[in-house]
DRENVO-505656 format. One record per residue (C-alpha): y, x, z; residue in three letters. Coordinates in steps of 0.5 Angstrom, whole numbers, padded with zeros to 4 digits, always signed. Last residue first. Example, Ala and Ser with C-alpha at 12.3 -4.5 7.8 and 13.67 -1.06 7.14 Angstrom:
# DRENVO-505656
-0002+0027+0014SER-0009+0025+0016ALA
***
This chain:
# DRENVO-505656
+0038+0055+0027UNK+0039+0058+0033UNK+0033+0058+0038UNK+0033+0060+0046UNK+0034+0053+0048UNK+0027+0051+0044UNK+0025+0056+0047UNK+0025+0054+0054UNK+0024+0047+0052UNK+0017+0049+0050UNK+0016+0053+0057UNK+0018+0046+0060UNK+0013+0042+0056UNK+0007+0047+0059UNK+0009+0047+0066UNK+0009+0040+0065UNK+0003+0039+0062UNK+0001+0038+0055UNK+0004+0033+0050UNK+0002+0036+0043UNK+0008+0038+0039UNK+0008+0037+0031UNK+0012+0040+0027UNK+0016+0037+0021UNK+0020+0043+0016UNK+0017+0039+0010UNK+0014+0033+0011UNK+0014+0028+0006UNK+0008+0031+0003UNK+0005+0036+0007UNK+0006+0043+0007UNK+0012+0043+0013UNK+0006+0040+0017UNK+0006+0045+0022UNK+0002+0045+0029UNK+0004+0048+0036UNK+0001+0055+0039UNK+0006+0058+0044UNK+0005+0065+0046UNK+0012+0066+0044UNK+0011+0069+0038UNK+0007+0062+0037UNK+0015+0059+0038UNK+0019+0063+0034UNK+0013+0062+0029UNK+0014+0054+0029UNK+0022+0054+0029UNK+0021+0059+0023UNK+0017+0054+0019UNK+0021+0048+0021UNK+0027+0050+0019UNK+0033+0045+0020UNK+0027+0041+0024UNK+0024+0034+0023UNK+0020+0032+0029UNK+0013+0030+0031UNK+0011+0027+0038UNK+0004+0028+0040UNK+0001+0024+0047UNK+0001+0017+0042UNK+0006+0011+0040UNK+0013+0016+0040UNK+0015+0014+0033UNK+0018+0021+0029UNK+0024+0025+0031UNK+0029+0027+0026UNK+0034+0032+0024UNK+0033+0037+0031UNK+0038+0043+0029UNK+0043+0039+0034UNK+0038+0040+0040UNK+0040+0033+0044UNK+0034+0029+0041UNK+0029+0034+0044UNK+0031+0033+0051UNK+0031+0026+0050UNK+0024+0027+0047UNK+0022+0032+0052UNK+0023+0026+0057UNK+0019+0021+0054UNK+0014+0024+0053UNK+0013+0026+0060UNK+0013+0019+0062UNK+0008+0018+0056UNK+0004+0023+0059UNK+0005+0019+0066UNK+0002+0014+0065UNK-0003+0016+0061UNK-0006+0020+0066UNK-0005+0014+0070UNK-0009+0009+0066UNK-0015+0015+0064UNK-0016+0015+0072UNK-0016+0008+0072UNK-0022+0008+0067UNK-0026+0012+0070UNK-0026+0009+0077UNK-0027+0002+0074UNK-0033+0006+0070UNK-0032+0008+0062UNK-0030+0015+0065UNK-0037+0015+0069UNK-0041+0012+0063UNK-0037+0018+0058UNK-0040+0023+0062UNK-0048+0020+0062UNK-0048+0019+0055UNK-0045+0026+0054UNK-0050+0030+0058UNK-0056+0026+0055UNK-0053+0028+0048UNK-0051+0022+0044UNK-0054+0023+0035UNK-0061+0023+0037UNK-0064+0020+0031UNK-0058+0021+0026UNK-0053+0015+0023UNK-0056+0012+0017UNK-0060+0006+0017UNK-0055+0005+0025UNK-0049+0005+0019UNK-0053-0001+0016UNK-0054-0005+0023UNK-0047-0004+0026UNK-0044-0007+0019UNK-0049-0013+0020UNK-0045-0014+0027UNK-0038-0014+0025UNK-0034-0008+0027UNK-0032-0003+0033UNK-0035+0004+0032UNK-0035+0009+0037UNK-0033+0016+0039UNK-0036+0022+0044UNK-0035+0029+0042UNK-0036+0032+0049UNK-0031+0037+0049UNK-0025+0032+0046UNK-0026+0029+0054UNK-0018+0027+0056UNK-0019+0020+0057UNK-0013+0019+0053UNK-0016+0023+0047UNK-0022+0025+0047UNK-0025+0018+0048UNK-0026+0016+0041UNK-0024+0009+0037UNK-0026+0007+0031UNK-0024-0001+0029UNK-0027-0004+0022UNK-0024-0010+0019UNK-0029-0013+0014UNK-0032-0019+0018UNK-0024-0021+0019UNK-0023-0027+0023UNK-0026-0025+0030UNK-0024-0018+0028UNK-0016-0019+0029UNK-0016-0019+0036UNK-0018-0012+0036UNK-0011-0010+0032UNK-0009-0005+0037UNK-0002-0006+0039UNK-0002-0007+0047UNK-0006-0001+0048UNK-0001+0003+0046UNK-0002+0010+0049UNK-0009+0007+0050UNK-0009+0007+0042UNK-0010+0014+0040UNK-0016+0014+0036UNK-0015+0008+0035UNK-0017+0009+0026UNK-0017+0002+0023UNK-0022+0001+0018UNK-0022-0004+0012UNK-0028-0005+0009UNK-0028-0007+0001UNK-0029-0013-0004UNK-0030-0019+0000UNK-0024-0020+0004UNK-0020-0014+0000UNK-0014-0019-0001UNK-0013-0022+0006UNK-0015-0016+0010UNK-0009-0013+0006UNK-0004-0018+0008UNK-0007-0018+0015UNK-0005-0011+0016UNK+0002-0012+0013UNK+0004-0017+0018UNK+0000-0014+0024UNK+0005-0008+0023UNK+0002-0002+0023UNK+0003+0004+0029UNK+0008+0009+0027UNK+0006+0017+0030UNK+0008+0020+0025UNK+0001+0026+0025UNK-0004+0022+0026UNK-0001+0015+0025UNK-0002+0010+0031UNK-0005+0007+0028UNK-0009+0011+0022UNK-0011+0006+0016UNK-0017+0007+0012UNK-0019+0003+0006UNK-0026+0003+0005UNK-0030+0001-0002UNK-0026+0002-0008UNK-0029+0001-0014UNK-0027+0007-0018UNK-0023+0006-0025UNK-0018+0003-0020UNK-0015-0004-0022UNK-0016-0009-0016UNK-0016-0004-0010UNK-0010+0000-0014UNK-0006-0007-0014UNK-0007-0009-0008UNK-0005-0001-0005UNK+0001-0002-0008UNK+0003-0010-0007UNK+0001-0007+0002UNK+0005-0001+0002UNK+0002+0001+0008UNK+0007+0003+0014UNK+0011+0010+0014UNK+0018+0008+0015UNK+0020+0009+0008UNK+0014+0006+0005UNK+0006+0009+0004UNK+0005+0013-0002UNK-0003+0010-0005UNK-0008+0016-0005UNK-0015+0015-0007UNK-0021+0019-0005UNK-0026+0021-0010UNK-0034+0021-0007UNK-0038+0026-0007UNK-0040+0026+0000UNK-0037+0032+0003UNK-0031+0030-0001UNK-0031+0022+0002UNK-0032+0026+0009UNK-0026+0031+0007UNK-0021+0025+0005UNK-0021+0022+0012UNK-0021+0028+0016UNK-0014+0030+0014UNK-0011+0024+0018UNK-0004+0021+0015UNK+0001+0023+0011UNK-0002+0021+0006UNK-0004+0013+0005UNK-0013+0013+0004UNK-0016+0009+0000UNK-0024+0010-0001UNK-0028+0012-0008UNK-0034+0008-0011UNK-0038+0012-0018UNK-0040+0019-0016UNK-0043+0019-0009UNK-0044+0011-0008UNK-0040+0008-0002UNK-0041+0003+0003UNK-0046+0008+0008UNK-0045+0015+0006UNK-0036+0014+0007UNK-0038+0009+0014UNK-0042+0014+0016UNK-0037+0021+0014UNK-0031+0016+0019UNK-0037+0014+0025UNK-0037+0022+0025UNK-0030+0024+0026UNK-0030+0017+0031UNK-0033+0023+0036UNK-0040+0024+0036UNK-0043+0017+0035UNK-0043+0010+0039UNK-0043+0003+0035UNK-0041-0004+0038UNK-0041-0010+0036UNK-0048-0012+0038UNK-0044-0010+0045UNK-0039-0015+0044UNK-0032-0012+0044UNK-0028-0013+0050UNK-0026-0007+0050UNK-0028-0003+0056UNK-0033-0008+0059UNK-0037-0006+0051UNK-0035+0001+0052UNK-0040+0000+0058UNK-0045-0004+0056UNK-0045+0001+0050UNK-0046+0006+0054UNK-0051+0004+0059UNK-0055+0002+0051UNK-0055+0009+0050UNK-0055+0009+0042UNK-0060+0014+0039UNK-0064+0015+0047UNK-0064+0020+0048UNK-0070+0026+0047UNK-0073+0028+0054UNK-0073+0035+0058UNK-0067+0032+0059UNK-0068+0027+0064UNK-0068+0031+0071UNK-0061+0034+0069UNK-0056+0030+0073UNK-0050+0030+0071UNK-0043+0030+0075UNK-0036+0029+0073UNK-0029+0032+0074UNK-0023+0030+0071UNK-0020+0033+0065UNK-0014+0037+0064UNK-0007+0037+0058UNK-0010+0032+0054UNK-0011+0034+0047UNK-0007+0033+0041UNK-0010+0039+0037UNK-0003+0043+0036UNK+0000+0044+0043UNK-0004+0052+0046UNK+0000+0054+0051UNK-0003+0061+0051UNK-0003+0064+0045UNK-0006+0069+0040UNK-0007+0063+0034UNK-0014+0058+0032UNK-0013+0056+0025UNK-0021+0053+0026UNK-0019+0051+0033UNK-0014+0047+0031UNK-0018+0043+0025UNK-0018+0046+0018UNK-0022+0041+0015UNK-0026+0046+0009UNK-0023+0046+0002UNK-0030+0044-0002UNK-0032+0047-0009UNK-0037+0050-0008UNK-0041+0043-0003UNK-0039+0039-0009UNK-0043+0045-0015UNK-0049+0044-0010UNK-0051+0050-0007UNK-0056+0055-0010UNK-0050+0059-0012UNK-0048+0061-0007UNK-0054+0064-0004UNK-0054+0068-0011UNK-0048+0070-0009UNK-0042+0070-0013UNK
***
Protein backbone atom coordinates (compact mmCIF):
# COMPACT_ATOMS: atom_id res chain seq x y z
CA UNK A 1 0.00 0.00 0.00
CA UNK A 2 1.08 3.49 -0.77
CA UNK A 3 1.97 5.96 2.10
CA UNK A 4 -0.87 8.13 -0.03
CA UNK A 5 -3.00 5.56 0.72
CA UNK A 6 -2.45 5.28 3.95
CA UNK A 7 -3.02 8.85 5.00
CA UNK A 8 -6.93 8.19 4.22
CA UNK A 9 -9.41 7.54 6.35
CA UNK A 10 -9.93 3.61 6.94
CA UNK A 11 -13.87 4.28 5.53
CA UNK A 12 -12.56 6.11 2.27
CA UNK A 13 -9.96 2.53 1.79
CA UNK A 14 -12.57 0.53 2.29
CA UNK A 15 -15.23 2.34 -0.34
CA UNK A 16 -16.31 0.27 -3.49
CA UNK A 17 -16.95 3.24 -5.85
CA UNK A 18 -20.53 3.93 -7.62
CA UNK A 19 -20.09 2.36 -10.83
CA UNK A 20 -22.03 5.01 -12.87
CA UNK A 21 -22.33 4.51 -16.96
CA UNK A 22 -19.82 6.60 -17.80
CA UNK A 23 -17.24 4.93 -15.08
CA UNK A 24 -18.17 1.15 -16.96
CA UNK A 25 -17.70 3.10 -20.04
CA UNK A 26 -17.71 -0.03 -23.35
CA UNK A 27 -16.56 0.73 -27.18
CA UNK A 28 -19.78 1.54 -28.83
CA UNK A 29 -21.99 3.68 -30.46
CA UNK A 30 -25.62 3.22 -29.33
CA UNK A 31 -25.04 3.72 -25.94
CA UNK A 32 -28.48 2.65 -23.55
CA UNK A 33 -27.41 2.01 -20.21
CA UNK A 34 -27.57 5.54 -18.39
CA UNK A 35 -31.31 6.33 -19.02
CA UNK A 36 -30.52 9.54 -20.95
CA UNK A 37 -33.06 11.17 -23.26
CA UNK A 38 -31.98 10.46 -26.76
CA UNK A 39 -31.08 14.75 -27.62
CA UNK A 40 -31.41 18.09 -25.85
CA UNK A 41 -32.96 21.24 -26.92
CA UNK A 42 -31.15 24.28 -27.58
CA UNK A 43 -30.16 27.16 -25.35
CA UNK A 44 -28.49 30.29 -24.84
CA UNK A 45 -26.11 31.73 -21.95
CA UNK A 46 -24.98 34.63 -21.44
CA UNK A 47 -21.46 35.16 -20.05
CA UNK A 48 -21.59 38.82 -18.76
CA UNK A 49 -21.90 37.60 -15.02
CA UNK A 50 -19.48 34.84 -14.58
CA UNK A 51 -16.82 36.84 -13.52
CA UNK A 52 -19.22 36.86 -10.44
CA UNK A 53 -19.88 33.74 -7.82
CA UNK A 54 -23.71 32.54 -7.62
CA UNK A 55 -25.80 32.92 -5.98
CA UNK A 56 -25.99 29.42 -3.51
CA UNK A 57 -29.89 28.80 -4.61
CA UNK A 58 -30.60 30.86 -7.71
CA UNK A 59 -33.91 32.56 -6.36
CA UNK A 60 -34.93 32.60 -10.78
CA UNK A 61 -34.69 28.98 -10.18
CA UNK A 62 -36.22 28.30 -7.43
CA UNK A 63 -39.25 30.55 -8.83
CA UNK A 64 -39.17 28.50 -11.49
CA UNK A 65 -39.00 25.00 -10.24
CA UNK A 66 -41.41 26.32 -7.57
CA UNK A 67 -44.55 27.17 -10.88
CA UNK A 68 -43.34 23.71 -12.05
CA UNK A 69 -44.23 22.10 -9.34
CA UNK A 70 -46.67 23.59 -7.35
CA UNK A 71 -44.35 23.30 -4.21
CA UNK A 72 -43.90 26.58 -2.35
CA UNK A 73 -40.42 28.03 -2.89
CA UNK A 74 -39.35 27.92 0.82
CA UNK A 75 -39.93 24.27 0.08
CA UNK A 76 -37.87 24.11 -2.42
CA UNK A 77 -33.82 23.18 -2.38
CA UNK A 78 -31.51 23.23 -5.55
CA UNK A 79 -28.55 21.03 -5.80
CA UNK A 80 -25.95 19.15 -8.40
CA UNK A 81 -28.34 16.65 -9.33
CA UNK A 82 -30.84 15.12 -6.68
CA UNK A 83 -27.32 12.50 -6.28
CA UNK A 84 -26.44 15.49 -4.24
CA UNK A 85 -29.52 16.19 -2.47
CA UNK A 86 -29.49 12.00 -1.56
CA UNK A 87 -25.23 12.73 0.27
CA UNK A 88 -27.14 15.90 1.95
CA UNK A 89 -29.79 14.85 3.33
CA UNK A 90 -27.54 11.24 4.48
CA UNK A 91 -24.84 14.26 6.30
CA UNK A 92 -27.34 16.32 7.49
CA UNK A 93 -29.93 13.70 9.66
CA UNK A 94 -27.41 10.87 10.34
CA UNK A 95 -24.65 10.48 12.95
CA UNK A 96 -21.48 8.73 11.25
CA UNK A 97 -21.11 5.73 13.36
CA UNK A 98 -24.17 5.53 15.27
CA UNK A 99 -27.84 6.18 12.61
CA UNK A 100 -28.05 4.32 9.54
CA UNK A 101 -30.68 4.56 6.36
CA UNK A 102 -32.96 1.98 4.86
CA UNK A 103 -33.08 1.22 1.80
CA UNK A 104 -35.03 -2.04 -0.20
CA UNK A 105 -32.69 -3.46 -3.01
CA UNK A 106 -33.02 -3.81 -5.99
CA UNK A 107 -33.10 -0.33 -6.12
CA UNK A 108 -30.69 2.90 -7.13
CA UNK A 109 -27.07 2.17 -5.94
CA UNK A 110 -26.56 5.70 -4.98
CA UNK A 111 -28.37 5.44 -1.94
CA UNK A 112 -26.15 3.25 -0.17
CA UNK A 113 -22.57 5.03 -1.39
CA UNK A 114 -23.56 8.28 -0.24
CA UNK A 115 -24.43 6.48 3.73
CA UNK A 116 -20.74 4.84 3.23
CA UNK A 117 -19.17 7.86 2.32
CA UNK A 118 -20.53 9.01 5.22
CA UNK A 119 -19.73 6.67 7.44
CA UNK A 120 -23.19 5.46 8.10
CA UNK A 121 -24.50 1.68 7.67
CA UNK A 122 -27.01 1.02 5.43
CA UNK A 123 -29.85 -1.14 6.19
CA UNK A 124 -31.71 -3.22 3.70
CA UNK A 125 -35.24 -4.61 4.01
CA UNK A 126 -36.31 -7.19 0.63
CA UNK A 127 -39.19 -5.45 -0.94
CA UNK A 128 -42.50 -8.00 -1.73
CA UNK A 129 -42.92 -9.93 -4.83
CA UNK A 130 -44.25 -7.34 -6.94
CA UNK A 131 -41.34 -5.00 -5.82
CA UNK A 132 -43.28 -2.65 -3.38
CA UNK A 133 -42.14 -1.88 0.12
CA UNK A 134 -42.66 -4.35 2.49
CA UNK A 135 -44.15 -2.23 4.73
CA UNK A 136 -44.87 -4.79 8.41
CA UNK A 137 -40.60 -5.44 7.68
CA UNK A 138 -39.49 -1.95 7.31
CA UNK A 139 -41.72 -1.32 10.63
CA UNK A 140 -40.11 -3.61 12.47
CA UNK A 141 -36.40 -2.66 11.30
CA UNK A 142 -37.30 0.85 12.05
CA UNK A 143 -38.58 0.13 15.41
CA UNK A 144 -36.00 -2.72 16.71
CA UNK A 145 -32.54 -1.76 14.55
CA UNK A 146 -29.43 -1.41 16.86
CA UNK A 147 -28.67 1.77 14.57
CA UNK A 148 -31.48 4.33 15.01
CA UNK A 149 -32.88 4.65 11.59
CA UNK A 150 -32.87 8.15 10.39
CA UNK A 151 -33.84 7.92 6.30
CA UNK A 152 -35.92 5.93 4.52
CA UNK A 153 -35.32 5.97 0.68
CA UNK A 154 -37.97 4.90 -1.35
CA UNK A 155 -37.35 5.19 -5.48
CA UNK A 156 -40.64 5.73 -7.60
CA UNK A 157 -40.46 4.83 -10.28
CA UNK A 158 -37.73 2.15 -9.31
CA UNK A 159 -34.55 2.42 -10.84
CA UNK A 160 -33.93 -0.18 -12.32
CA UNK A 161 -37.87 -2.22 -12.30
CA UNK A 162 -39.62 0.64 -12.90
CA UNK A 163 -42.63 -0.24 -10.30
CA UNK A 164 -44.15 2.93 -8.89
CA UNK A 165 -45.19 2.56 -4.96
CA UNK A 166 -48.84 2.45 -4.07
CA UNK A 167 -50.14 5.24 -1.98
CA UNK A 168 -51.27 2.86 0.38
CA UNK A 169 -48.08 1.67 1.36
CA UNK A 170 -46.34 4.86 1.32
CA UNK A 171 -48.96 6.41 3.86
CA UNK A 172 -48.36 3.07 5.96
CA UNK A 173 -45.00 3.98 6.46
CA UNK A 174 -45.30 7.61 6.81
CA UNK A 175 -47.67 7.05 9.59
CA UNK A 176 -45.20 4.77 11.76
CA UNK A 177 -42.00 6.64 11.30
CA UNK A 178 -43.75 10.42 12.14
CA UNK A 179 -41.39 11.40 14.34
CA UNK A 180 -38.81 9.05 14.25
CA UNK A 181 -37.04 9.35 10.64
CA UNK A 182 -37.47 10.95 7.07
CA UNK A 183 -38.90 9.48 4.40
CA UNK A 184 -37.76 10.41 0.72
CA UNK A 185 -39.22 9.63 -2.26
CA UNK A 186 -36.73 9.36 -4.97
CA UNK A 187 -38.77 11.25 -8.67
CA UNK A 188 -36.41 11.22 -10.56
CA UNK A 189 -38.38 9.97 -13.41
CA UNK A 190 -41.78 11.04 -12.35
CA UNK A 191 -42.77 13.23 -15.36
CA UNK A 192 -43.11 9.91 -17.24
CA UNK A 193 -45.71 9.34 -14.84
CA UNK A 194 -46.84 12.61 -13.59
CA UNK A 195 -50.09 11.64 -12.39
CA UNK A 196 -48.28 9.14 -9.80
CA UNK A 197 -46.13 11.52 -7.72
CA UNK A 198 -46.52 11.45 -3.87
CA UNK A 199 -46.42 15.30 -3.84
CA UNK A 200 -49.77 15.48 -2.72
CA UNK A 201 -48.85 14.07 0.26
CA UNK A 202 -46.45 16.71 1.77
CA UNK A 203 -49.24 18.84 3.42
CA UNK A 204 -49.80 16.06 5.92
CA UNK A 205 -46.21 14.75 6.17
CA UNK A 206 -43.65 17.11 7.46
CA UNK A 207 -41.44 14.01 6.94
CA UNK A 208 -41.54 13.07 3.43
CA UNK A 209 -38.98 14.42 1.39
CA UNK A 210 -39.67 14.43 -2.79
CA UNK A 211 -35.89 14.51 -4.98
CA UNK A 212 -36.30 15.40 -8.21
CA UNK A 213 -33.84 16.17 -11.42
CA UNK A 214 -33.81 17.54 -14.77
CA UNK A 215 -31.78 15.08 -16.30
CA UNK A 216 -34.00 12.85 -17.21
CA UNK A 217 -37.25 13.89 -19.25
CA UNK A 218 -35.84 17.37 -19.57
CA UNK A 219 -32.92 15.60 -21.33
CA UNK A 220 -30.16 18.13 -19.26
CA UNK A 221 -27.97 15.14 -17.22
CA UNK A 222 -24.92 17.13 -18.52
CA UNK A 223 -25.89 20.04 -16.42
CA UNK A 224 -26.12 18.04 -13.16
CA UNK A 225 -29.17 20.29 -11.81
CA UNK A 226 -31.62 18.62 -9.15
CA UNK A 227 -33.81 19.72 -6.37
CA UNK A 228 -35.40 19.01 -3.19
CA UNK A 229 -38.86 19.21 -2.16
CA UNK A 230 -39.51 19.12 1.51
CA UNK A 231 -41.02 21.06 4.79
CA UNK A 232 -39.39 24.27 5.06
CA UNK A 233 -37.03 23.40 8.36
CA UNK A 234 -35.52 20.32 6.41
CA UNK A 235 -34.59 23.10 3.69
CA UNK A 236 -33.03 25.46 6.48
CA UNK A 237 -30.67 22.51 7.90
CA UNK A 238 -29.44 20.96 4.56
CA UNK A 239 -28.95 24.83 3.57
CA UNK A 240 -26.35 24.48 6.92
CA UNK A 241 -24.49 21.69 4.87
CA UNK A 242 -24.71 22.15 1.15
CA UNK A 243 -21.82 24.00 -0.43
CA UNK A 244 -21.38 27.65 -1.02
CA UNK A 245 -21.80 27.75 -4.76
CA UNK A 246 -23.07 24.46 -5.48
CA UNK A 247 -25.76 25.98 -9.09
CA UNK A 248 -22.82 27.06 -11.60
CA UNK A 249 -24.24 30.66 -13.33
CA UNK A 250 -24.27 28.48 -16.92
CA UNK A 251 -26.64 26.13 -15.28
CA UNK A 252 -29.28 28.23 -13.50
CA UNK A 253 -29.43 30.18 -16.59
CA UNK A 254 -30.27 26.48 -18.74
CA UNK A 255 -32.60 25.06 -16.05
CA UNK A 256 -34.70 28.72 -15.87
CA UNK A 257 -35.07 28.16 -19.86
CA UNK A 258 -36.35 24.53 -19.43
CA UNK A 259 -38.42 25.34 -16.62
CA UNK A 260 -40.41 28.21 -18.85
CA UNK A 261 -43.87 27.71 -20.53
CA UNK A 262 -41.87 26.91 -23.66
CA UNK A 263 -39.28 24.78 -21.79
CA UNK A 264 -41.57 22.84 -20.24
CA UNK A 265 -44.03 21.88 -23.40
CA UNK A 266 -40.66 20.85 -25.04
CA UNK A 267 -40.02 18.29 -22.30
CA UNK A 268 -43.95 17.23 -22.46
CA UNK A 269 -43.58 16.34 -26.07
CA UNK A 270 -40.60 14.59 -25.71
CA UNK A 271 -41.98 12.29 -23.30
CA UNK A 272 -44.64 11.85 -25.18
CA UNK A 273 -43.18 10.30 -27.44
CA UNK A 274 -40.54 8.39 -25.40
CA UNK A 275 -43.25 6.45 -23.68
CA UNK A 276 -44.89 5.89 -27.40
CA UNK A 277 -41.51 4.69 -28.33
CA UNK A 278 -41.52 2.45 -25.18
CA UNK A 279 -44.58 1.08 -25.79
CA UNK A 280 -43.60 -0.27 -29.34
CA UNK A 281 -40.43 -2.13 -28.34
CA UNK A 282 -41.91 -3.36 -25.39
CA UNK A 283 -44.87 -5.19 -27.74
CA UNK A 284 -41.91 -6.13 -30.14
CA UNK A 285 -39.80 -7.35 -27.03
CA UNK A 286 -42.64 -9.13 -25.62
CA UNK A 287 -43.04 -11.51 -28.97
CA UNK A 288 -39.12 -12.78 -28.61
CA UNK A 289 -39.71 -16.37 -26.82
CA UNK A 290 -36.35 -16.21 -25.08
CA UNK A 291 -38.11 -12.84 -23.19
CA UNK A 292 -39.21 -14.30 -19.76
CA UNK A 293 -40.18 -11.31 -18.24
CA UNK A 294 -40.83 -7.54 -18.92
CA UNK A 295 -40.83 -5.21 -16.08
CA UNK A 296 -43.42 -2.19 -15.04
CA UNK A 297 -43.16 0.46 -18.17
CA UNK A 298 -43.33 4.05 -15.68
CA UNK A 299 -40.13 5.59 -16.83
CA UNK A 300 -37.89 5.94 -20.33
CA UNK A 301 -36.04 2.28 -19.45
CA UNK A 302 -37.59 -0.99 -19.55
CA UNK A 303 -35.93 -3.85 -17.57
CA UNK A 304 -36.46 -7.36 -19.14
CA UNK A 305 -35.69 -10.87 -18.02
CA UNK A 306 -34.14 -12.85 -20.58
CA UNK A 307 -33.00 -17.00 -20.83
CA UNK A 308 -29.52 -15.66 -20.76
CA UNK A 309 -29.10 -11.99 -19.85
CA UNK A 310 -25.35 -12.10 -20.00
CA UNK A 311 -24.91 -13.41 -23.45
CA UNK A 312 -27.65 -11.24 -24.70
CA UNK A 313 -25.98 -8.18 -22.93
CA UNK A 314 -22.39 -9.13 -24.83
CA UNK A 315 -24.09 -10.08 -28.05
CA UNK A 316 -25.44 -6.72 -28.16
CA UNK A 317 -22.26 -4.45 -26.78
CA UNK A 318 -20.25 -6.79 -29.76
CA UNK A 319 -22.60 -4.92 -31.53
CA UNK A 320 -21.64 -1.40 -30.66
CA UNK A 321 -24.57 -1.34 -28.62
CA UNK A 322 -24.04 -0.57 -24.89
CA UNK A 323 -27.16 -1.65 -22.35
CA UNK A 324 -26.84 -2.10 -18.37
CA UNK A 325 -26.79 -5.76 -17.03
CA UNK A 326 -28.00 -6.26 -13.71
CA UNK A 327 -27.66 -10.32 -13.60
CA UNK A 328 -25.40 -9.52 -10.59
CA UNK A 329 -28.16 -8.14 -8.21
CA UNK A 330 -30.57 -9.60 -6.02
CA UNK A 331 -33.41 -10.86 -7.70
CA UNK A 332 -32.19 -9.92 -10.98
CA UNK A 333 -30.41 -12.59 -12.66
CA UNK A 334 -30.41 -12.43 -16.50
CA UNK A 335 -32.17 -8.83 -16.09
CA UNK A 336 -30.79 -6.00 -18.58
CA UNK A 337 -31.91 -2.91 -18.74
CA UNK A 338 -32.27 -0.75 -22.02
CA UNK A 339 -32.30 2.95 -21.89
CA UNK A 340 -35.20 4.32 -24.25
CA UNK A 341 -33.15 6.17 -26.98
CA UNK A 342 -34.05 7.46 -30.53
CA UNK A 343 -35.80 5.59 -33.15
CA UNK A 344 -32.99 4.85 -35.30
CA UNK A 345 -31.35 3.56 -32.12
CA UNK A 346 -34.31 1.38 -30.71
CA UNK A 347 -34.74 -0.10 -34.36
CA UNK A 348 -30.96 -1.17 -34.30
CA UNK A 349 -31.67 -2.93 -30.76
CA UNK A 350 -34.49 -4.75 -32.11
CA UNK A 351 -32.36 -5.73 -34.99
CA UNK A 352 -30.08 -7.72 -32.92
CA UNK A 353 -32.53 -8.68 -30.71
CA UNK A 354 -34.17 -10.92 -34.05
CA UNK A 355 -30.69 -11.94 -34.86
CA UNK A 356 -30.33 -13.67 -31.14
CA UNK A 357 -30.91 -17.32 -30.43
CA UNK A 358 -31.16 -18.57 -26.88
Amino acid sequence: MSSITELATERVKQLTPYLSARRIGGKGHNFLNANEAPKSATFLMKSITLNRYPECQPPEVIEAYADYSGVAEENILVSRGSDESIGLLVRTFCEPGRDAILISTPTYGMYSISADTAGVKTVDVPPADDFQPDVEAIRNTVENNPEKIKVIFICSPNNPTGNVVDDDKLVQILDFTRGRCLVVVDEAYIEFCPEKSKVKLMKDYDHLVITRTLSKAFALAGIRCGFTLADQEVIKLMLKVIDPYPIADPVAQIAVQALSTHGIAIMKERVAELIERRDRFVEEVRKLDYVQEVFYENANYILIRFRDGEGLFKACADKGIILRDFHTKTRLQNCVRVTIGSEEEMNEVLSVFHSIKQ
